[in-house]
Structures are given as C-alpha cells and as structure tokens.
Backbone bond lengths (Angstrom), bond angles and torsions (degrees), N, CA, C in turn:
res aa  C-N    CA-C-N  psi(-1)  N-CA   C-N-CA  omega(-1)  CA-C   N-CA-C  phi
1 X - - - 1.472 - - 1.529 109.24 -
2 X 1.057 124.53 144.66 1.325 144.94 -151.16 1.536 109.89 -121.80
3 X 1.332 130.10 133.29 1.378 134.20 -165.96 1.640 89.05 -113.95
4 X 1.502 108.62 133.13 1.398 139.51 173.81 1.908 94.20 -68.31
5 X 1.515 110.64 155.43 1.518 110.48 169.36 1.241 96.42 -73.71
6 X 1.371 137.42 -24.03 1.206 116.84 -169.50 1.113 116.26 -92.53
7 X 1.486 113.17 -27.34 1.638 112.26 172.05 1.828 108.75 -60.08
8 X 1.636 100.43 -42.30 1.435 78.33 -178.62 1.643 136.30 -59.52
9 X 1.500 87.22 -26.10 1.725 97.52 171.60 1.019 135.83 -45.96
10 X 1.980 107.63 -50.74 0.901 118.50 166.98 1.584 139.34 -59.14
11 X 1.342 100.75 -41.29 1.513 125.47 165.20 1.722 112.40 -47.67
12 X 1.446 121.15 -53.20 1.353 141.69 179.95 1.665 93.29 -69.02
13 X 1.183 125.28 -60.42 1.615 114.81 175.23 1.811 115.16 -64.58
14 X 1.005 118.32 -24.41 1.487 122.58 163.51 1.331 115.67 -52.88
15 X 1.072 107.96 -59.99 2.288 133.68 171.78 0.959 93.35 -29.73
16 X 1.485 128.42 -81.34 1.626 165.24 -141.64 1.744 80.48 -72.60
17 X 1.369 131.11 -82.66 1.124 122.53 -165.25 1.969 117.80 -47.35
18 X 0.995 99.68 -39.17 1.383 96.84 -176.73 1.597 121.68 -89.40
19 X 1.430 95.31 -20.78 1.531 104.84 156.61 1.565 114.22 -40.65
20 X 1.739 113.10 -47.75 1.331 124.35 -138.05 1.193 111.18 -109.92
21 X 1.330 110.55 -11.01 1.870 131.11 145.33 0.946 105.30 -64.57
22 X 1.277 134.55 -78.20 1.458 135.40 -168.55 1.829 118.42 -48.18
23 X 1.441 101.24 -30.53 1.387 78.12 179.20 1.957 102.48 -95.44
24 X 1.077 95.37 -13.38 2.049 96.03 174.42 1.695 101.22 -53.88
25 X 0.961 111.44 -35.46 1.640 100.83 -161.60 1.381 89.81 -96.97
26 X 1.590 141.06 -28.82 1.347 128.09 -172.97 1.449 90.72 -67.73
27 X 1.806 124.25 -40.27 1.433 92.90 -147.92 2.230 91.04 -99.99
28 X 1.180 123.02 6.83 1.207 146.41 118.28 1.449 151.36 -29.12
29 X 1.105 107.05 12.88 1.482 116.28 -142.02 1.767 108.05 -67.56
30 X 1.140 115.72 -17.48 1.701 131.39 165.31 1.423 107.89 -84.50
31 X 0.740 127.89 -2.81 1.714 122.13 164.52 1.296 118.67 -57.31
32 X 0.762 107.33 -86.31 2.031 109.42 173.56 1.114 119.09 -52.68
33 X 1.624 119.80 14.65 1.335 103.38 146.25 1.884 120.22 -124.06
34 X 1.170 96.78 10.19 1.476 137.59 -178.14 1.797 110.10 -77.20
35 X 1.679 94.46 -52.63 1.818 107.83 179.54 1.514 103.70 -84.37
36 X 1.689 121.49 -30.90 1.216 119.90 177.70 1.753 113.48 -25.24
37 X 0.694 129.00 -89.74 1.554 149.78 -178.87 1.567 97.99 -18.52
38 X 1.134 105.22 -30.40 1.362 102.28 -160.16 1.914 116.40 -81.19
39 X 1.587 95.42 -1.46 1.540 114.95 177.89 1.478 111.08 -70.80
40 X 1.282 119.59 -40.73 1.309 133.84 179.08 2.616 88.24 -44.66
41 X 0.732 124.61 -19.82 1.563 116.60 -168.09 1.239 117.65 -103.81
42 X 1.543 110.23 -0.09 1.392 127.83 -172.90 1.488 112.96 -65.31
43 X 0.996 134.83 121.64 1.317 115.10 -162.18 1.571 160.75 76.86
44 X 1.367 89.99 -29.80 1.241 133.08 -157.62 1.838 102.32 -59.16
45 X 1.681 108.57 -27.27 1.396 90.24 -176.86 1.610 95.72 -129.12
46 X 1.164 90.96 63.71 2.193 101.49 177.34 1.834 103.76 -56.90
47 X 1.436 96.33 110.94 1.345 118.28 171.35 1.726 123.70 57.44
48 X 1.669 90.65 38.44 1.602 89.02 167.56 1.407 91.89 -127.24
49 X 1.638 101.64 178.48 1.446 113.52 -150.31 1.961 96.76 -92.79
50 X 1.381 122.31 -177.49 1.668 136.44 165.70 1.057 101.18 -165.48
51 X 1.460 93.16 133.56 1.750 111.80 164.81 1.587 106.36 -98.01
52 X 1.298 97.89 137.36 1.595 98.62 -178.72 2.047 105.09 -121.71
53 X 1.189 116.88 134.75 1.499 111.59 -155.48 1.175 88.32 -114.65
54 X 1.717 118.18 140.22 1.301 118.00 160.68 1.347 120.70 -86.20
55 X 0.987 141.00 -133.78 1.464 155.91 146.50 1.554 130.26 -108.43
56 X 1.226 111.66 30.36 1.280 117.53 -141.29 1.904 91.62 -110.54
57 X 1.316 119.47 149.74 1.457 127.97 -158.15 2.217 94.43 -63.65
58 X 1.078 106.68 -33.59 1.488 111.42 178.73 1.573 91.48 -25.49
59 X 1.764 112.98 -66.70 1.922 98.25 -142.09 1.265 121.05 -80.93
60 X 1.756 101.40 37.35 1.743 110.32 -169.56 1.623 95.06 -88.58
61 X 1.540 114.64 -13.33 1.893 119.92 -179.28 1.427 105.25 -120.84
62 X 1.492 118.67 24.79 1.612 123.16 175.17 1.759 97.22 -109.65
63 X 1.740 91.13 128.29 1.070 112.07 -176.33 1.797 107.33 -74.16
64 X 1.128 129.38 109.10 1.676 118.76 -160.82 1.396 103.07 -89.49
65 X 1.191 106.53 -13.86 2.250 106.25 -167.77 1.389 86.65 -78.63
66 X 1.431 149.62 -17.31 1.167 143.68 175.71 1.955 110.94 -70.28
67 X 1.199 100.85 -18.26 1.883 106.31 179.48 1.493 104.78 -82.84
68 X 1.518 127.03 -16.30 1.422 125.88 -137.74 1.558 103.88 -62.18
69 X 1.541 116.41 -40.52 1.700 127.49 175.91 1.566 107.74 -90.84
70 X 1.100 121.13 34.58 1.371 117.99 -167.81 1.542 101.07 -138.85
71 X 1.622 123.42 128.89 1.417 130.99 174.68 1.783 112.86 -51.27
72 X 0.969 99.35 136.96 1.974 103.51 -171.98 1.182 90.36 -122.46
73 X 1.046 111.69 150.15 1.618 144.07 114.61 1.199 117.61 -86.65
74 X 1.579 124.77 139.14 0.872 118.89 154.33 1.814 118.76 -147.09
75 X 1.183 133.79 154.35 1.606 131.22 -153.34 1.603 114.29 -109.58
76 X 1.080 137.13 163.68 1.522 139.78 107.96 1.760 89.30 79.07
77 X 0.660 101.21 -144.33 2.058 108.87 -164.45 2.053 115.09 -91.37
78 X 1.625 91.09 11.12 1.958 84.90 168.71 1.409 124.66 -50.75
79 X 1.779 107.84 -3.94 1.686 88.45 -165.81 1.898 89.45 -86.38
80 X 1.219 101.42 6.26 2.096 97.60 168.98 1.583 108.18 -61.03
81 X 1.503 113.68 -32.29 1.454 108.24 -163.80 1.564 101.66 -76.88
82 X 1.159 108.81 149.09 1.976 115.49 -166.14 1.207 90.26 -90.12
83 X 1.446 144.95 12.05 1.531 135.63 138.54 1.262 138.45 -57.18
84 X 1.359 89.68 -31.82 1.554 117.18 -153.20 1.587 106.77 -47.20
85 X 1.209 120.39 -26.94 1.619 106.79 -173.83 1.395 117.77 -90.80
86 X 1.864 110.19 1.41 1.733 104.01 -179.80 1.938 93.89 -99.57
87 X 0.766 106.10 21.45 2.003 111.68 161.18 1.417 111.99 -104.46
88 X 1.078 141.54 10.21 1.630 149.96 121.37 1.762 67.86 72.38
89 X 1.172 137.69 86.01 1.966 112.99 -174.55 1.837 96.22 -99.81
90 X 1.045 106.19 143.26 1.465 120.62 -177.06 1.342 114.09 -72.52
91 X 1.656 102.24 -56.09 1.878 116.68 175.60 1.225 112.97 -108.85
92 X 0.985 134.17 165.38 1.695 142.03 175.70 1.837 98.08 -151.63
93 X 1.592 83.39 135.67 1.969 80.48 -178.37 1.724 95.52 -145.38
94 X 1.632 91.60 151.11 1.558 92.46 -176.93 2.139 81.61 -139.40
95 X 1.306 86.39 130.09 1.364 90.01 169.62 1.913 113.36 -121.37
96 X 1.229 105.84 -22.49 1.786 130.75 -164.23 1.973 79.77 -53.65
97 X 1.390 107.04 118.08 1.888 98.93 164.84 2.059 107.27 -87.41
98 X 1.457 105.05 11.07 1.457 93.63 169.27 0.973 112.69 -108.11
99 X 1.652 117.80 3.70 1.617 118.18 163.47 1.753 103.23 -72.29
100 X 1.766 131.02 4.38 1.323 112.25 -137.83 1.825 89.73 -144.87
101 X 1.694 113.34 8.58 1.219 119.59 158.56 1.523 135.84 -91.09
102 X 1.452 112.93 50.61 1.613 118.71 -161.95 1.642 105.55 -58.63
103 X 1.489 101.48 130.56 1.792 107.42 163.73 1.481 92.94 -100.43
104 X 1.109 113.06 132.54 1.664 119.90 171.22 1.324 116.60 -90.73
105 X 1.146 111.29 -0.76 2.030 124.39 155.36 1.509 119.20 -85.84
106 X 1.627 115.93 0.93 1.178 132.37 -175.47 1.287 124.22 -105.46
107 X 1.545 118.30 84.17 1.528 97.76 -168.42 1.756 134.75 -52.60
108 X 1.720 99.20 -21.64 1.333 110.81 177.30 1.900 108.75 -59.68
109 X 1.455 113.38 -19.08 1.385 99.88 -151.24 1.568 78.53 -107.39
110 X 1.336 134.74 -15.35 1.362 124.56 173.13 1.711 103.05 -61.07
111 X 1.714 120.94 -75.63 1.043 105.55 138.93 1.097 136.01 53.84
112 X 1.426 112.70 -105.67 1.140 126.74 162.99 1.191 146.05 -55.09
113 X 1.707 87.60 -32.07 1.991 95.98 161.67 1.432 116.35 -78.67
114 X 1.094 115.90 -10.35 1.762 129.27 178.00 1.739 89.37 -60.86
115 X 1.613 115.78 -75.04 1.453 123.50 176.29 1.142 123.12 -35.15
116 X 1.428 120.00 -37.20 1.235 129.96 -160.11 1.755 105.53 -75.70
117 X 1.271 115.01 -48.21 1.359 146.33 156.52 1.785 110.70 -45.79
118 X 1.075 115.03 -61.61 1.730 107.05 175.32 1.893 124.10 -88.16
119 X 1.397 85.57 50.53 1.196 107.73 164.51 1.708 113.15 -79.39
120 X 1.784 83.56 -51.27 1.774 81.37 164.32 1.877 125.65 -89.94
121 X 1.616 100.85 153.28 1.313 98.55 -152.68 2.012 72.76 -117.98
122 X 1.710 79.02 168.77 1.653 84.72 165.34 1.557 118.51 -72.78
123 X 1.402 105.02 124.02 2.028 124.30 -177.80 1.003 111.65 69.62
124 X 2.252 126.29 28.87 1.129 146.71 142.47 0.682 127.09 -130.32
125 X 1.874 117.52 122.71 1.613 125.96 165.76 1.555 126.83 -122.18
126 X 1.433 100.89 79.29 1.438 88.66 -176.15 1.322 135.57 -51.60
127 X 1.215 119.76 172.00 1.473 133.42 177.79 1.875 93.72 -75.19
128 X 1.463 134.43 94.02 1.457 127.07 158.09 1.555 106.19 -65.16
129 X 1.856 106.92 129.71 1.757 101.79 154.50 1.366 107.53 -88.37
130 X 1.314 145.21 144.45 0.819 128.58 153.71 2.248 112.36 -101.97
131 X 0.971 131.80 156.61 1.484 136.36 165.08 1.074 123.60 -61.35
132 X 1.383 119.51 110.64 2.224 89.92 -159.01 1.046 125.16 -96.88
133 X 1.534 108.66 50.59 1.655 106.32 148.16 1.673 110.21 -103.77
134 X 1.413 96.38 36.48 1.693 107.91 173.03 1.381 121.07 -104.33
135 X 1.370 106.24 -20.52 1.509 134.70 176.19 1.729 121.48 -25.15
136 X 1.652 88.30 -68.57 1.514 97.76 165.70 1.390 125.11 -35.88
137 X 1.317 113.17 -58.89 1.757 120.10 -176.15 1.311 110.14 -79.27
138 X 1.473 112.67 -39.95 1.717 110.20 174.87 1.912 99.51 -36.53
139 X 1.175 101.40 -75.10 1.800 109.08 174.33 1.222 141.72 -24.49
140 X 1.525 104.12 -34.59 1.455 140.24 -145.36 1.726 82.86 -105.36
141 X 1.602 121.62 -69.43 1.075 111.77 172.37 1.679 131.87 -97.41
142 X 1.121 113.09 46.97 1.932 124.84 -171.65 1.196 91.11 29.30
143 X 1.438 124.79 71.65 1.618 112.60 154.45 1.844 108.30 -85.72
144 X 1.308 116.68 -20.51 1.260 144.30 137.50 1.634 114.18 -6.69
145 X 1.127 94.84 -50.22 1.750 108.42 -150.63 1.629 87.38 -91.09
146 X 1.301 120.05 -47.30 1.057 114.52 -153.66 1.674 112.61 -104.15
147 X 1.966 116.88 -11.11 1.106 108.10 -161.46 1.434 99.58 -127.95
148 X 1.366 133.90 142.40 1.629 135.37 172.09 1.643 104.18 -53.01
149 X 1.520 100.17 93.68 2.017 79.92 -171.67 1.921 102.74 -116.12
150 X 1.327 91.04 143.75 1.648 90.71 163.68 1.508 106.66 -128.41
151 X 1.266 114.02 -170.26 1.719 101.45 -176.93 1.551 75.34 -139.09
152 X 1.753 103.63 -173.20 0.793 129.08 -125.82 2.085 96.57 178.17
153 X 1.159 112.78 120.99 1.382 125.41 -162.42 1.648 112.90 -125.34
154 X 1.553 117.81 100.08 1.070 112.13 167.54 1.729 128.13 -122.33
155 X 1.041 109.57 133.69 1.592 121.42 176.56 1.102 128.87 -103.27
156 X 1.419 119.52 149.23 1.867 123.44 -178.86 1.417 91.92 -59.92
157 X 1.215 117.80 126.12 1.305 121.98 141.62 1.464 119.27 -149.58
158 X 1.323 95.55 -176.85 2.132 103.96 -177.15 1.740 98.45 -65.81
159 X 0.746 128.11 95.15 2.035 114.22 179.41 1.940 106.74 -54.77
160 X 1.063 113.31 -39.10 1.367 115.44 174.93 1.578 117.14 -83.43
161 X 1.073 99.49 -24.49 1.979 88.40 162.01 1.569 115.29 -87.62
162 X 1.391 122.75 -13.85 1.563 130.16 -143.93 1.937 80.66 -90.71
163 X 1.665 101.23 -63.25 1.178 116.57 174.72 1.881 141.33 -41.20
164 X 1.526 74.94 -37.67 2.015 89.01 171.44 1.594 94.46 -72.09
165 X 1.136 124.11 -38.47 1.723 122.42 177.25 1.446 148.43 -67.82
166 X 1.517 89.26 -36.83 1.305 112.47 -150.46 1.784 109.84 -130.36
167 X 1.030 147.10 -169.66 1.716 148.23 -179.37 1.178 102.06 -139.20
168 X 1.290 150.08 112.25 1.315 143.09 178.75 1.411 95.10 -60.21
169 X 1.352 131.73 113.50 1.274 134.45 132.75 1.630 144.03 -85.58
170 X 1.339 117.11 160.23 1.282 123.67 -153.00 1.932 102.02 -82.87
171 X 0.984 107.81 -24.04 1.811 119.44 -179.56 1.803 108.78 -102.41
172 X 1.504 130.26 15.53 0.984 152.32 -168.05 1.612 131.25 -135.08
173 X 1.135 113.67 123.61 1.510 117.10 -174.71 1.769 101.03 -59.69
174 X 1.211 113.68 120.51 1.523 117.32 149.46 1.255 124.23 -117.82
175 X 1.604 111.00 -159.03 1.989 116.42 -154.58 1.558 90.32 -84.50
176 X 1.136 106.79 142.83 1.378 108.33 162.48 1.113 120.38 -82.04
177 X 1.530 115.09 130.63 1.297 147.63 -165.47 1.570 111.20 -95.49
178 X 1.662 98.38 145.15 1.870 97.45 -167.16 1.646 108.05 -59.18
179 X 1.524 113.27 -41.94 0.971 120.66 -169.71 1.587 127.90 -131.53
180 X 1.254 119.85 165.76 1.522 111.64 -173.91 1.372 119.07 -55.90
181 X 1.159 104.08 -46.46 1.859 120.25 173.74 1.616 105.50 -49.11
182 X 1.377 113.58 -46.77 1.331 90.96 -171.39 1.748 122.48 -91.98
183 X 1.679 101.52 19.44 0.773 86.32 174.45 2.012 112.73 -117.59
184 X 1.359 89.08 6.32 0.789 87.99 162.74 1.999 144.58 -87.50
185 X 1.577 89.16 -13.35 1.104 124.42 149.44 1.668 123.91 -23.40
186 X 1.568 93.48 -87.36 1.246 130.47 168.96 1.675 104.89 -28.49
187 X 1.498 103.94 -37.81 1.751 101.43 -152.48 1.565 96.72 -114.51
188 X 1.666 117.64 13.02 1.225 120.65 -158.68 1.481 87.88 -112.04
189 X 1.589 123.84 -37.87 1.476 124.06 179.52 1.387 104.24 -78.63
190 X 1.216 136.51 -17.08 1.546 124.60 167.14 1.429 104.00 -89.78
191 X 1.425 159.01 -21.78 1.159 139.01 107.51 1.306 131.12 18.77
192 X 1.691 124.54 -79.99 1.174 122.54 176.54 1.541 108.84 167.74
193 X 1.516 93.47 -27.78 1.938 106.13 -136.32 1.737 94.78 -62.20
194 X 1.271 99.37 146.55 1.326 114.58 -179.48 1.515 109.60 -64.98
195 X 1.530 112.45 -64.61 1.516 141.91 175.93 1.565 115.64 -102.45
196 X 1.057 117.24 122.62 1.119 123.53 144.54 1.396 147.65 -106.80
197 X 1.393 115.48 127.35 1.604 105.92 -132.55 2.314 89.24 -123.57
198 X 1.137 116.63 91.91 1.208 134.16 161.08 1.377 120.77 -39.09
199 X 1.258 115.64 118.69 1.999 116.31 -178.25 1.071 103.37 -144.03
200 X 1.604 117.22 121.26 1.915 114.72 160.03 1.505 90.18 101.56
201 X 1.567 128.92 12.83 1.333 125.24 -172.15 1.523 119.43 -98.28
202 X 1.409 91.05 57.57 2.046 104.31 -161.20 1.512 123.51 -64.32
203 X 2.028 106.11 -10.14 1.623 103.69 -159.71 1.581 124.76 30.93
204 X 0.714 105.97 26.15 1.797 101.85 173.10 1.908 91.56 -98.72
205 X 1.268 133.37 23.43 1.422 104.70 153.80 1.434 140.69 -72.66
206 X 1.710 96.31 3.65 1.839 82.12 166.06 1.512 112.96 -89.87
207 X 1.029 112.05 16.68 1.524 122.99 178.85 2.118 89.87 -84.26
208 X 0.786 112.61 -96.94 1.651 109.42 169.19 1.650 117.15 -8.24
209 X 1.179 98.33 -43.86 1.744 94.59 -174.73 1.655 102.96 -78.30
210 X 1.635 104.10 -30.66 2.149 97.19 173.46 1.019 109.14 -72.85
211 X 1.705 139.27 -28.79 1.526 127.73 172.44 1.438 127.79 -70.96
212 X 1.585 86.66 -21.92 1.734 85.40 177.00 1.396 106.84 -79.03
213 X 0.998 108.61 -28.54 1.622 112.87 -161.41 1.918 108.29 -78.36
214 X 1.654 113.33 -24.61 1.208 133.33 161.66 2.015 138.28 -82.75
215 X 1.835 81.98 -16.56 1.133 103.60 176.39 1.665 122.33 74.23
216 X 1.702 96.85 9.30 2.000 104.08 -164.39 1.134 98.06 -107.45
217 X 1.458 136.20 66.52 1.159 140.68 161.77 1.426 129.21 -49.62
218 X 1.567 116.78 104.90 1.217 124.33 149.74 1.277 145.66 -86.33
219 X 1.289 132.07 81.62 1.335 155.53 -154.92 2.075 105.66 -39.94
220 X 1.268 116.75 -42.15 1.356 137.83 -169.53 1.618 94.36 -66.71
221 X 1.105 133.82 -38.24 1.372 124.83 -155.52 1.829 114.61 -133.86
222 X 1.569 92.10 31.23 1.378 77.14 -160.74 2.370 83.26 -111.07
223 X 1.543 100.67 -48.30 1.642 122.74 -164.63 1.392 120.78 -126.29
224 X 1.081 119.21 157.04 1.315 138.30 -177.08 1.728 102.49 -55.20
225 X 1.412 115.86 -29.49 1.543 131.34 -108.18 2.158 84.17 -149.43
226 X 1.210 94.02 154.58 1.423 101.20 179.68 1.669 94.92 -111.73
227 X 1.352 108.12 98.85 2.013 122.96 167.22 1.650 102.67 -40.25
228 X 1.585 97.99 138.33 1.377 110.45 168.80 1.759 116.98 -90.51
229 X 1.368 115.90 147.81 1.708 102.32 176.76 1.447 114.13 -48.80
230 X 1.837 119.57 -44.63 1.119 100.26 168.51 1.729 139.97 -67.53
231 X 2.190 102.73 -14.45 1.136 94.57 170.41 1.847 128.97 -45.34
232 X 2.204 82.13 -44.56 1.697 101.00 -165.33 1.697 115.20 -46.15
233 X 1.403 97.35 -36.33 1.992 104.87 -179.57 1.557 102.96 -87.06
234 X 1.368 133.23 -7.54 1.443 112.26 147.79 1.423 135.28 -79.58
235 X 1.167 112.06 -18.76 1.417 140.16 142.66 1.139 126.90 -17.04
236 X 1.366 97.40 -74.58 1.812 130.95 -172.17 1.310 115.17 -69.79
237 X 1.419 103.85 -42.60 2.033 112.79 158.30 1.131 129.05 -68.52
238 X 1.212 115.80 -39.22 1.784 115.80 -179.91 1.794 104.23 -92.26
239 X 1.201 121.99 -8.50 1.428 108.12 -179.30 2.121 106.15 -102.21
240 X 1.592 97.50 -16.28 1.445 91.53 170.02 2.007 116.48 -79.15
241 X 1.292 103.99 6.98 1.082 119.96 154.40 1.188 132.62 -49.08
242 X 1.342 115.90 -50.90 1.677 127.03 144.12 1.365 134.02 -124.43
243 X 1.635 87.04 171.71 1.865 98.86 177.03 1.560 125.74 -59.49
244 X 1.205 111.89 131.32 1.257 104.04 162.30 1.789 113.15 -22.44
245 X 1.271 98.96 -90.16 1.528 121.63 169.99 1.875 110.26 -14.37
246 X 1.344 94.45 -39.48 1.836 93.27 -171.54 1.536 96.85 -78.67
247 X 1.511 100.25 -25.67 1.852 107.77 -165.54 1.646 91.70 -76.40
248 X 0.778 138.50 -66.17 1.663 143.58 -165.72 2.086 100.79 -51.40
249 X 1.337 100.66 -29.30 1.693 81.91 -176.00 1.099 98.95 -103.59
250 X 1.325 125.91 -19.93 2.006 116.62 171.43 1.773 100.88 -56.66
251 X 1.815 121.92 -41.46 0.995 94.50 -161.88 1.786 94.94 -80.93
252 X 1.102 126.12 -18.51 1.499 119.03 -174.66 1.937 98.90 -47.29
253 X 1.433 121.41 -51.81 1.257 110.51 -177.84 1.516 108.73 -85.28
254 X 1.304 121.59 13.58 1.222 101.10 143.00 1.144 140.13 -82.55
255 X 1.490 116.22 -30.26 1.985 117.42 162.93 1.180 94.09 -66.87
256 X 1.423 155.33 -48.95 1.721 137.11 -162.05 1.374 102.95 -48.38
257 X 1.358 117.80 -54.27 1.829 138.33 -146.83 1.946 85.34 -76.79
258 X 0.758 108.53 -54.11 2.097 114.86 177.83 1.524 91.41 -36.56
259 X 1.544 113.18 -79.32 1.374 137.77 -166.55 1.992 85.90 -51.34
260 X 1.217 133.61 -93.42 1.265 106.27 -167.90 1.124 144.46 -44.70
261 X 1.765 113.66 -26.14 1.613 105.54 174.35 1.693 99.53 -84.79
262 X 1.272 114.03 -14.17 2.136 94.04 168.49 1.076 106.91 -47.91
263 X 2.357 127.12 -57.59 1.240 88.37 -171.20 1.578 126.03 -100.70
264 X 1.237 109.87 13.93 1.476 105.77 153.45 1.347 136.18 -54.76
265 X 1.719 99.10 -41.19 1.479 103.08 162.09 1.650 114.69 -66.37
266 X 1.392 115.72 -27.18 1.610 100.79 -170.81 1.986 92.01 -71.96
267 X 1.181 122.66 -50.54 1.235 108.41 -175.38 1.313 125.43 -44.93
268 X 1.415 113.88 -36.41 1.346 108.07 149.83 1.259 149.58 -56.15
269 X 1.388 101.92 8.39 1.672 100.95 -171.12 2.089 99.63 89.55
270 X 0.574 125.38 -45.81 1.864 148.86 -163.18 1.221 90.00 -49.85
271 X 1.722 135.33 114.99 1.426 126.23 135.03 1.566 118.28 -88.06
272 X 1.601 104.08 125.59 1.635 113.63 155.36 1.402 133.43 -91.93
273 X 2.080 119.02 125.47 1.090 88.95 -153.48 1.615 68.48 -125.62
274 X 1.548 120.34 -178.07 1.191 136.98 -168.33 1.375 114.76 -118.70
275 X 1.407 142.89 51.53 0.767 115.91 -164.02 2.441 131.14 -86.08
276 X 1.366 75.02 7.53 1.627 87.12 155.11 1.466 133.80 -7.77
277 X 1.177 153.04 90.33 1.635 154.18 -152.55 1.756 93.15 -85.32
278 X 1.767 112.58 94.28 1.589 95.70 179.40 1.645 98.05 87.25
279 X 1.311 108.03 -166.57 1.260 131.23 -172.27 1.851 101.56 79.47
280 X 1.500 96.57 174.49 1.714 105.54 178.00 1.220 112.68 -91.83
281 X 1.313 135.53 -0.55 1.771 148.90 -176.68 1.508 88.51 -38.69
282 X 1.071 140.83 115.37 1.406 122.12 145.80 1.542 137.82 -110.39
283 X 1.738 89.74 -17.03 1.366 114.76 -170.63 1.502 116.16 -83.98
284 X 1.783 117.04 11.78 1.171 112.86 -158.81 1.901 87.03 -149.09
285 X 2.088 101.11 128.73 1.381 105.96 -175.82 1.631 119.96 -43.37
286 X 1.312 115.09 121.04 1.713 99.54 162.92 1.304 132.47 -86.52
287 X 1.195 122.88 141.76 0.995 139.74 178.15 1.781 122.04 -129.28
288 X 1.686 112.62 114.85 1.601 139.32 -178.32 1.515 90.80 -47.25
289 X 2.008 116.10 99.34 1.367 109.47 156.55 1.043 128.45 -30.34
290 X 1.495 129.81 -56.83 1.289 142.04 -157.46 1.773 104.31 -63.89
291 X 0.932 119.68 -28.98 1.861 124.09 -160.14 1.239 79.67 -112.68
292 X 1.690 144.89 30.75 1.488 130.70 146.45 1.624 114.85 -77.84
293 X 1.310 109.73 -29.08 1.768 127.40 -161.66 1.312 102.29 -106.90
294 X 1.582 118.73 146.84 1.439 117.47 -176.58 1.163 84.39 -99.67
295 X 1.724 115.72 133.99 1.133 112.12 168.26 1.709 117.47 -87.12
296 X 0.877 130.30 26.22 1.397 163.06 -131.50 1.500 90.07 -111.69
297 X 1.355 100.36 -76.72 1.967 130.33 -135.00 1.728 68.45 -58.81
C-alpha cells in the first residue's frame, strides 16, 4: 500500500502535532491539572442554544436585555460598553497574550486590570477562561481572588490534522486559534450547545490596527464599547507590533478558521448562525437577531 503526498503530509503534520503536546505538558507539567476542572462543562448544555459576542462596533444597536435568559459568551473588554451588566454573561474569555503584558508605570495597562475585574456585575459572576499563558499575572495581581477563573490551553498545531484525529475538548490542550471567538467555539461544541448563535462578530479589526498605526481614530467603527484615551495608547503599542501586511494575512486566516469550525460544527450535529447587523462574516449562515426571541413569552 502506497502513501498519497498528501497523506504523507498529513501523517508528518500529525507526528509534529503530537510531538508538540507532549512536550507542552512535559515542559507544562501543571497543566492537566489546571484544564481538569474544566470537565465538570462537558456536556453540560446538550442541545441548547449560546450567543457568543464579539467586540465588534455592530452591538452599539443590540438590544442586550433580550440575552438576559440566554447562555453568553462574552470576550476581551465588553464590560466598557455601559450595557454590559443587562447580559447577565455566563463566560467571559480573554485569550489576546497582549491583553496579559501589564507595565505598572502605565496607566493604560492599570486600566485594564480595572476591566479585567468588572467582568463581574452586581448578582453576576461569570465563569472567566483565561489562556494560560495569563497565569503569571492572574497571580501577580489576585485576579484569582476576585474572579471565577479557569484556564484554558492552547498550542501551535496543524488545526486540520489535529481535527481529522482528535475532538477539541474543553479539559485538553488544542490548536491555537486566531481569535477568542473561535476559540470559544471550539469549546462551545464540546459543551453541548446545539446552536451557536454569533453577535458583534464584525472582523473589521484590522481596521483598528490602521488607526492606531495612523493615529486618526474613529471611535464609531472601531468597538462595541466607547475606547478610553488611555485605551487609544495601548492600542498604539501593541498594534505597532506588527505589519500591516502580517495584519491583512492573520485576518485572511481568520475567515478560513470561521469557515472550518462551521463544518466541524456541522459534523457535529452543531449549527452556526451569524446573526451580526453588517460586519464582513460571510462564511457563516445569517440569521435576523430580532426573530431569535418570541416576543410573545
């Protein structure tokens, strides 16, 4: 029997992937008991629906008291939007590791631990994931002390060899994903959820990385959320980090990575629908927020 070039590829990127687990957790060695906890979610919501919210300028005309009985996700710095506490949000996830470089001579990056912290609202505490190369600072500043946290473990790997193999699970290292959303995705079909229903998921953030980088900030088109002056100069530092050019092909694999976990989720049984007002999503069914809720009940 005869191996295809492509089988061998795949096979050789399979190697490579499990090579690259194995040594994460050797040189890791608290990990697997770190994701443990995270089994208790397995399942847990067999065939009901989650909205997962981006940050994206869309949810400045999303009505949020409509989420209040409804499973959330929610990401990254929404608790800025002065809504933020009628989304009662279940999960909160930060995966970005340049949300996770605090200068404590920086008022922008203090800031941020302020945000990081009003995740919880009064008679809400979500479940925070954090990515665990966040660990260190979680510690460093008792975000610990104060926030429901679990982590959450991701590694370079092939996503299309990992996947022909393997189940992304929620107590398990997987591929690292471009973005928070999709990885939350990933951890939403080992969950249970029947549907997953996308809001505020505009991809227009390489638009943010050309204003910072130009300094012509337009507030209307950038977030969910009205940016602070000190957000704008944290901005301006972590996005002169890269090239345009690097920014335009990260987001190119960000519509691919959408387009592959749709049909991973369809193999799962899992529909993803988009219901986003606008944005560039294209690769993912839409569906009219408003005609999700009986206005009835």
């Amino acid at each position: 029997m005869f191996l295809s070039l492509k089988d061998i590829h795949e096979l050789r990127n399979s190697i490579r992937n499990e090579y690259r687990i194995r040594r994460f957790i050797r040189e890791n060695p608290e990990i697997k008991g770190l994701l443990s906890p995270n089994k208790l979610f397995r399942d847990k919501y067999k065939g009901q629906r989650c909205f997962v919210l981006g940050n994206g300028p869309s949810l400045k005309n999303v009505d949020f008291s409509l989420l209040q009985d409804e499973i959330v996700f929610t990401v990254n710095q929404l608790p800025r939007n002065k809504e933020y506490e009628k989304l009662k949000s279940n999960f909160h996830f930060w995966a970005d590791e340049r949300f996770f470089n605090i200068d404590e001579t920086k008022p922008e990056d203090l800031e941020l631990l302020d945000v990081m912290k009003s995740v919880n609202t009064p008679g809400n505490k979500p479940v925070v994931f954090y990515e665990y190369c966040a660990k260190q600072m979680i510690e460093k500043y008792d975000l610990d002390k104060v926030l429901d946290i679990h982590y959450f473990a991701l590694v370079h790997l092939d996503f299309d060899a990992y996947t022909k193999r393997h189940k992304i699970e929620v107590d398990k290292c997987f591929p690292n994903l471009p973005t928070v959303v999709h990885s939350i995705i990933a951890m939403a079909v080992d969950m249970g959820f029947s549907e997953i229903i996308l809001l505020g998921c505009d991809c227009t953030g390489f638009i943010t990385t050309a204003q910072a980088k130009m300094k012509n900030w337009n507030n209307d088109i950038l977030y969910g959320y009205k940016i602070s002056e000190n957000e704008k100069k944290r901005l301006e530092k972590s996005n002169n980090m890269f090239s345009i050019e690097n920014e335009l092909r990260f987001y190119a694999n960000i519509f691919a990575t959408y387009s592959k976990l749709n049909k991973l989720a369809e193999k799962n049984g899992v529909k993803i629908y988009n219901a986003t007002e606008g944005g560039l999503l294209d690769c993912i069914p839409r569906v009219d927020y408003n005609s999700l809720f009986n206005k009835n009940d």
